[in-house]
VEXDREN-2710 file (C-alpha; in Angstrom, 1 decimal):
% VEXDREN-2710
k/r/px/py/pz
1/UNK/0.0/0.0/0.0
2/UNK/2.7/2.4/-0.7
3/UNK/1.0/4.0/-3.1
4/UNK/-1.9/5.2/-0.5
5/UNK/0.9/6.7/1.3
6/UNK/2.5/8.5/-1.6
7/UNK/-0.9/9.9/-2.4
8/UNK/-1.4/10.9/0.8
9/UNK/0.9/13.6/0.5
10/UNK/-1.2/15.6/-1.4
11/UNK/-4.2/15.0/0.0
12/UNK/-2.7/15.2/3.3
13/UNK/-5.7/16.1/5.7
14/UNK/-8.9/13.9/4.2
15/UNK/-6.7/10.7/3.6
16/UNK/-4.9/10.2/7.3
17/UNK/-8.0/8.0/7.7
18/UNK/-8.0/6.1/4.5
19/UNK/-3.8/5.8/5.6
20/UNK/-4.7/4.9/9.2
21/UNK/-7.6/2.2/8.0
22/UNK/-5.0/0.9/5.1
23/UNK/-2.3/0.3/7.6
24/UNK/-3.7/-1.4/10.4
25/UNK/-6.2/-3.6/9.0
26/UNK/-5.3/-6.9/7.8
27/UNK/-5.7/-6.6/3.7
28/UNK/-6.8/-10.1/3.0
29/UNK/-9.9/-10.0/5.4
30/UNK/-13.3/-9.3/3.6
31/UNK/-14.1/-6.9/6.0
32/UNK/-12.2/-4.3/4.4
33/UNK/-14.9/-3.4/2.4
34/UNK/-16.7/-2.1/5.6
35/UNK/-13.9/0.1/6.3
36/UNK/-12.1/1.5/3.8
37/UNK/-14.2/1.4/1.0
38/UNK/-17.2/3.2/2.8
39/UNK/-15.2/6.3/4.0
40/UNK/-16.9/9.4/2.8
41/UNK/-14.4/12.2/2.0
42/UNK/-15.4/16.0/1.7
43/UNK/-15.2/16.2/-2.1
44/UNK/-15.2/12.8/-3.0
45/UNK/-17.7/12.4/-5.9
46/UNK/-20.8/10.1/-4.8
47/UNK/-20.1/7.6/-7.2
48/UNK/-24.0/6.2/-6.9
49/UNK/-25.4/9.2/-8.4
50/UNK/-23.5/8.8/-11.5
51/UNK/-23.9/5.0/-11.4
52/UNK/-27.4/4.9/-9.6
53/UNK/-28.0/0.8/-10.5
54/UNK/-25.6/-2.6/-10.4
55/UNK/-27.5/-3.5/-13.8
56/UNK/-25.6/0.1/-15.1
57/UNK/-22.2/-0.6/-13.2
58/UNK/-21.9/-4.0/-14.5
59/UNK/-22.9/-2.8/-18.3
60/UNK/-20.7/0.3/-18.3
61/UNK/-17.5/-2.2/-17.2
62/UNK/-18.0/-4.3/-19.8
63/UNK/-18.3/-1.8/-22.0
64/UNK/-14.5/-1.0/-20.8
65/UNK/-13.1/-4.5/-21.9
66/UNK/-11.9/-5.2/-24.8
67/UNK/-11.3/-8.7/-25.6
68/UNK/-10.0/-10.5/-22.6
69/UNK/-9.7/-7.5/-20.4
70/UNK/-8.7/-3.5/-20.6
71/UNK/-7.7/-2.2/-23.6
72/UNK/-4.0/-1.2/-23.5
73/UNK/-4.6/2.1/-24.8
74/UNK/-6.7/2.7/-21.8
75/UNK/-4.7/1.8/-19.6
76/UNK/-2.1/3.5/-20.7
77/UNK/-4.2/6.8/-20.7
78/UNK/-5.2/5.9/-17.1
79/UNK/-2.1/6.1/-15.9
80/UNK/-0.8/9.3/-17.7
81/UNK/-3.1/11.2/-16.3
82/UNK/-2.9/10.1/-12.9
83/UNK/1.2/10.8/-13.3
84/UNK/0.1/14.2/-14.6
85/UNK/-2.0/15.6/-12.2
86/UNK/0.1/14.2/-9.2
87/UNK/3.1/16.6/-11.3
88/UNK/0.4/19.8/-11.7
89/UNK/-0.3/19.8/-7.9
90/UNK/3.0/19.5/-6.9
91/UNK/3.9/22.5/-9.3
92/UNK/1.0/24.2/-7.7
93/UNK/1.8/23.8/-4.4
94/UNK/5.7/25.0/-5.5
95/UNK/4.1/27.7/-6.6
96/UNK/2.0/28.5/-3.5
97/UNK/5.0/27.6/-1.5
98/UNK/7.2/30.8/-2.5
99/UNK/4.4/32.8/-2.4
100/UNK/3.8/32.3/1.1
101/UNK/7.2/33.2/1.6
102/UNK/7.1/36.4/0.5
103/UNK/3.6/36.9/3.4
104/UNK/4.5/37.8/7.0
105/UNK/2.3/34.7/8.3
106/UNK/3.3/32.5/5.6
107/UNK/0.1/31.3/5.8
108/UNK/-0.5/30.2/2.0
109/UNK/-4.2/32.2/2.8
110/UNK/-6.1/32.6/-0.3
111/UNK/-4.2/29.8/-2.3
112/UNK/-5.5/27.7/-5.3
113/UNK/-5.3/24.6/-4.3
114/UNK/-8.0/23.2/-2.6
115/UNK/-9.8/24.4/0.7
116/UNK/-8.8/21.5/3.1
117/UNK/-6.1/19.8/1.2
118/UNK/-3.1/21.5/1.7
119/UNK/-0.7/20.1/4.3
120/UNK/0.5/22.8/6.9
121/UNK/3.4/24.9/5.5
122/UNK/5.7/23.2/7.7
123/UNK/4.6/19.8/6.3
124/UNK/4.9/20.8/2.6
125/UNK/7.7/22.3/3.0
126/UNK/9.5/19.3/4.0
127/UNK/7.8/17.0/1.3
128/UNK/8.1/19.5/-1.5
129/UNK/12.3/19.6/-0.2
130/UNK/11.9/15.4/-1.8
131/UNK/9.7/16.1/-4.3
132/UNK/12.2/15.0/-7.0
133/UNK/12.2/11.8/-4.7
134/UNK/8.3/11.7/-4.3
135/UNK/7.6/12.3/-8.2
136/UNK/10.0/9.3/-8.7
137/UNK/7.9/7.0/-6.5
138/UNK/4.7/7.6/-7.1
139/UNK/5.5/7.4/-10.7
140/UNK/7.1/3.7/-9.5
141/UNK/3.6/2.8/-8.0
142/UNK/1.7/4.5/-10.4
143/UNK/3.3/1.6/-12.9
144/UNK/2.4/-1.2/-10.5
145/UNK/-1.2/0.3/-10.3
146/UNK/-1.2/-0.1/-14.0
147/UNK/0.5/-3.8/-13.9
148/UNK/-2.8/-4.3/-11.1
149/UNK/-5.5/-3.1/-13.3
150/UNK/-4.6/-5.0/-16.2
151/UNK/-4.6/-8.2/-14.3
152/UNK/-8.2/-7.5/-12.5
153/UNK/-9.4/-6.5/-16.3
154/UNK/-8.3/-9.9/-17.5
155/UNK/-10.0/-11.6/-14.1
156/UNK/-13.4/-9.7/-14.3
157/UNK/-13.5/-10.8/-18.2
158/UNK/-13.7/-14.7/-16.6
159/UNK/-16.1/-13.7/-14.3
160/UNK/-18.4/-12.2/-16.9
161/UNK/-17.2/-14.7/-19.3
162/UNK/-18.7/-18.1/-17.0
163/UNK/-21.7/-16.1/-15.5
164/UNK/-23.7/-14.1/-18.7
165/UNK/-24.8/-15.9/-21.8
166/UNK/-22.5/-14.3/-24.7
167/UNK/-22.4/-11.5/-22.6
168/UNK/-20.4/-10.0/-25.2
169/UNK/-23.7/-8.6/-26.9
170/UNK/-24.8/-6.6/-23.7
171/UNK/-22.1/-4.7/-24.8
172/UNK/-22.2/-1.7/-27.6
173/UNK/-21.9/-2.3/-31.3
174/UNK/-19.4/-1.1/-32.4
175/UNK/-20.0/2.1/-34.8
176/UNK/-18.8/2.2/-38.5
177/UNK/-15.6/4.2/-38.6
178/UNK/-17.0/7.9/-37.9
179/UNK/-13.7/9.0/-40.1
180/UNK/-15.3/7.5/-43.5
181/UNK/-18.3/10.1/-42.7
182/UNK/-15.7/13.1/-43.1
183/UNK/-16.0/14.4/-46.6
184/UNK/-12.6/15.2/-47.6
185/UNK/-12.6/17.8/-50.2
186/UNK/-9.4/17.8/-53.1
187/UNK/-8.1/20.3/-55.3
188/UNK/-10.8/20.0/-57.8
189/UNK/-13.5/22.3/-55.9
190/UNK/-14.0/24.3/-59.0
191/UNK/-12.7/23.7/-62.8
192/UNK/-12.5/27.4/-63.5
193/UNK/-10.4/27.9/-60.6
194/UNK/-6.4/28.1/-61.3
195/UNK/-5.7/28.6/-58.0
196/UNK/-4.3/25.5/-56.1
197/UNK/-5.6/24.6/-53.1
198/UNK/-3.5/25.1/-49.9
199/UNK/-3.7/22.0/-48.2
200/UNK/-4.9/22.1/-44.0
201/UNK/-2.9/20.6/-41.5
202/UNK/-5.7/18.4/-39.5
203/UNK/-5.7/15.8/-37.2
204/UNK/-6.3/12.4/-38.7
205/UNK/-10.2/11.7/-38.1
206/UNK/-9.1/8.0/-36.8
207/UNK/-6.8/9.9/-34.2
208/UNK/-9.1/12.3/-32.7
209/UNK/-11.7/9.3/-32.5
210/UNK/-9.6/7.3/-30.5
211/UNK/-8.5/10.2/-28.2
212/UNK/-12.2/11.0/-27.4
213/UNK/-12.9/7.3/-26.9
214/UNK/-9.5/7.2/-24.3
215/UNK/-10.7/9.9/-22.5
216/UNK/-14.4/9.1/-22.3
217/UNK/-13.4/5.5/-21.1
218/UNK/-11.0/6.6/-18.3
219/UNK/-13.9/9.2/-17.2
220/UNK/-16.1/5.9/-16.7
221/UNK/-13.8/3.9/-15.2
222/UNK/-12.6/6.0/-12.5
223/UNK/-16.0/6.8/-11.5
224/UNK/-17.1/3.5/-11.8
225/UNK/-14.5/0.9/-10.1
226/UNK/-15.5/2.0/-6.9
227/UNK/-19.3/1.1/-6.2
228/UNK/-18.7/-2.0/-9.0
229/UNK/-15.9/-3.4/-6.8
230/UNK/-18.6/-3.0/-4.5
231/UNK/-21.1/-5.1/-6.3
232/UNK/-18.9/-7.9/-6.7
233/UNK/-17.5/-8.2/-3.3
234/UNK/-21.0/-8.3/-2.0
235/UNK/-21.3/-11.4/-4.8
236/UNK/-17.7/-12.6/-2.9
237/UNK/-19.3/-12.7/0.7
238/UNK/-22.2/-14.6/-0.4
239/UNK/-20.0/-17.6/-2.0
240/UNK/-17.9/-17.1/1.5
241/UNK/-21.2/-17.6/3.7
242/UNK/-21.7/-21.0/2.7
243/UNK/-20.2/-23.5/4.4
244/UNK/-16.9/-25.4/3.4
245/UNK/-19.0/-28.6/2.0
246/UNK/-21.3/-26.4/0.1
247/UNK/-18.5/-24.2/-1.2
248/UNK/-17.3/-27.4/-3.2
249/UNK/-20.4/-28.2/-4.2
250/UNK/-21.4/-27.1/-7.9
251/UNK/-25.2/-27.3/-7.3
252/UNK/-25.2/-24.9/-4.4
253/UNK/-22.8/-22.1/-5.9
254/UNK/-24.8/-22.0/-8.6
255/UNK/-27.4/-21.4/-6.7
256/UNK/-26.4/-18.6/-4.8
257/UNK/-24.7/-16.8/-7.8
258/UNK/-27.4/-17.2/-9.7
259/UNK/-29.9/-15.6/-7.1
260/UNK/-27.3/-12.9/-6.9
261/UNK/-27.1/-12.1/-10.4
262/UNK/-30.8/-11.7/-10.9
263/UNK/-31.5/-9.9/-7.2
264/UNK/-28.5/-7.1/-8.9
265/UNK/-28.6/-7.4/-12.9
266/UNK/-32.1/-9.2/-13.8
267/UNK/-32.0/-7.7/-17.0
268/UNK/-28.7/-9.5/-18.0
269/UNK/-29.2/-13.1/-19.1
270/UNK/-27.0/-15.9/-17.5
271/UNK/-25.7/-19.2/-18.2
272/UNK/-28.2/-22.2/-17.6
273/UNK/-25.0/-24.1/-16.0
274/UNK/-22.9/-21.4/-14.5
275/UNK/-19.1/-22.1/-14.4
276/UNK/-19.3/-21.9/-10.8
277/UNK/-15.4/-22.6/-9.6
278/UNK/-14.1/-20.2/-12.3
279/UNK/-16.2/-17.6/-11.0
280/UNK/-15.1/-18.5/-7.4
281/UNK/-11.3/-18.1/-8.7
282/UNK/-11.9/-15.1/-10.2
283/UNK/-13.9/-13.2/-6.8
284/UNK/-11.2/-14.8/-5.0
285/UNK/-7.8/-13.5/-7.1
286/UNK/-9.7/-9.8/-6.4
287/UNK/-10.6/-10.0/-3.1
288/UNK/-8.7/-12.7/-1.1
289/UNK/-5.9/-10.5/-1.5
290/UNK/-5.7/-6.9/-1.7
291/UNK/-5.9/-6.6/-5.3
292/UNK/-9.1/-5.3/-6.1
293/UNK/-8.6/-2.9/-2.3
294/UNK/-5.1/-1.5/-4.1
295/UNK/-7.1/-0.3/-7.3
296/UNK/-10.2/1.3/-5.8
297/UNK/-8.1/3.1/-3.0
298/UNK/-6.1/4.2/-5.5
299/UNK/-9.0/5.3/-8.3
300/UNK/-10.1/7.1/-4.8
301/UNK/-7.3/9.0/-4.2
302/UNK/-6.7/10.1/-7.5
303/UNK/-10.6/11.9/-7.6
304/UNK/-9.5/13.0/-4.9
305/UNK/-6.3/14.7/-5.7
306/UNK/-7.7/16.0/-9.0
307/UNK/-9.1/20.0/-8.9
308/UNK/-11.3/19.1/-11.6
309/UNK/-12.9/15.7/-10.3
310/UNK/-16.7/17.7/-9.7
311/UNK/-16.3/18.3/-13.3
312/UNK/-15.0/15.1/-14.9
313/UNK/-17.5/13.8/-12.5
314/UNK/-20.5/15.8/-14.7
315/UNK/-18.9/15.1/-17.6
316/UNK/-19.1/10.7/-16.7
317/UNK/-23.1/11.8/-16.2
318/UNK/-23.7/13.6/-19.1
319/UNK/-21.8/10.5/-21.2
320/UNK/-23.6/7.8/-19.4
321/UNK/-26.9/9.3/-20.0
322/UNK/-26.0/10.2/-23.6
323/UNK/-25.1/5.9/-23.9
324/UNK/-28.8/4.8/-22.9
325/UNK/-30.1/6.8/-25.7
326/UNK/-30.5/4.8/-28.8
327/UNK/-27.6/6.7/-30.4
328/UNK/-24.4/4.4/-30.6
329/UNK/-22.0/4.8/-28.1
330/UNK/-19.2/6.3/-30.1
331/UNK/-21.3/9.3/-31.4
332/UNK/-22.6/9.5/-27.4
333/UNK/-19.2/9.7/-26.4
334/UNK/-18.5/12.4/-29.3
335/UNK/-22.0/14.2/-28.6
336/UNK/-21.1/14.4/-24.4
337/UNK/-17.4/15.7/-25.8
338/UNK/-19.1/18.6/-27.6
339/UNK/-20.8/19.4/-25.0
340/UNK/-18.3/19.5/-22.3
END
């Protein structure tokens, strides 16, 4: 959990209890979930309003995967931005720093950065002294964050995968590529006209696509990891209720992920025979260990860090209700962009 604690230095007052819970509490016990996971920060988006239903969580990951788990591109996108808004508040709080300097009270009054946030001058001034240090490090864990969420993509496919019949077409079609709908216009606008045509410098159509698509996708899944790793951990303690006979039996996990499934996601359809131990497997590679704990603490902390996160936070709305129209997701995602 050395990545809570990097974080924690720039979210220094709201995250001494995430730091405190994450610290002494033994990571493999289910019970976590009680703790950690339900700590309401000042600021932190409420992460039900955006994604008010399981049925919604569930559809929204899977439209994340790609394949047999997170697209790379995603992930890749994730993590830059999570690198480069730890670097913006630490310039920010540079910044603040030598103002301060020049007040009597070097009180950093009326700074930028966030009401509450800010660590007391003292504080930052000896973390800002290693910042080189700190950059360096959270960059480090940043990396095994990504290494993380590229395994849990590949183990929530395998969930999906044995639980939902072809569960593959819950997920959007895929749009025709919106770059063929770009009329390109050539040098032969007008016969009668000697002039050549300057040509325009831009972006490639199948660029700016993707880039809309990377963004939109990381808005979604840093809003929705949190209360959907809360769906499927409540799925986890119902396998774990049963009893060590029933656990091993085939008939009776079926059973009780089956009732789960249509008690959360009814409108989803689901395998007559349920791969029942793969599913198991899966819940338990998240949350035996302190996998799936290690990616939403850290999704967490990053909304929290970020200035923006009310607005990104809009933003994840705005697209999610643009994707239950009957327009295709792409053009949502392009139509939400517009509007931002």
């Amino acid at each position: 959990m050395n990545l809570v604690v990097a974080f924690a230095v720039l979210a220094y007052v709201q995250m001494q209890r995430i730091i405190a819970v994450a610290t002494t509490t033994d990571q493999n016990q289910v019970n976590n979930e009680t703790t950690t996971n339900r700590i309401i920060i000042v600021d932190e988006p409420d992460y039900y309003d955006i994604f008010p239903t399981a049925s919604r969580r569930f559809k929204v990951l899977m439209g994340l995967l790609d394949g047999d788990g997170f697209r790379y591109e995603l992930l890749e996108f994730v993590t830059k931005n999570m690198k480069d808004i730890i670097q913006s508040r630490f310039d920010a709080w540079v910044a603040e720093l030598k103002a301060a300097e020049k007040q009597e009270d070097a009180g950093l009054n009326g700074t930028k950065v966030i009401t509450g946030r800010i660590p007391p001058p003292a504080v930052l001034k000896n973390h800002l002294g290693r910042k080189d240090e700190l950059l360096s490090l959270i960059d480090n864990k940043i990396d095994e964050f990504h290494t993380a969420l590229e395994e849990a993509g590949r183990t929530i496919h395998i969930i999906f995968e044995n639980i939902f019949k072809d569960y593959t077409r819950n997920l959007p079609k895929k749009q025709a590529n919106m770059a063929s709908r770009v009329q390109r216009k050539t040098g032969d606008l007008s016969r009668r006209d000697p002039e050549p045509v300057v040509p325009v410098k831009l972006p490639a159509p199948d660029y700016v696509v993707q880039e809309i698509r990377n963004e939109n996708d990381y808005i979604k899944l840093r809003f929705v990891m949190p209360p959907f790793s809360e769906d499927l951990l409540s799925l986890y303690k119902s396998i774990q209720g049963l009893n060590r006979d029933m656990m091993q039996d085939n008939s009776a996990l079926n059973e009780v992920i089956a009732t789960w499934v249509k008690e959360h996601v009814g409108d989803m359809e689901i395998k007559q025979q349920i791969n029942c131990f793969k599913v198991k497997e899966g819940l338990e590679a998240l949350y035996g260990t302190d996998k799936m704990l290690y990616i939403v603490t850290s999704f967490r902390e990053h909304n929290l860090v970020d200035e923006n996160v009310t607005e990104s936070a809009e933003k994840c709305k705005k697209i999610s209700s643009a994707c239950l129209c009957t327009i295709g997701p792409l053009l949502a995602a392009v139509i939400a962009f517009t509007m931002w």
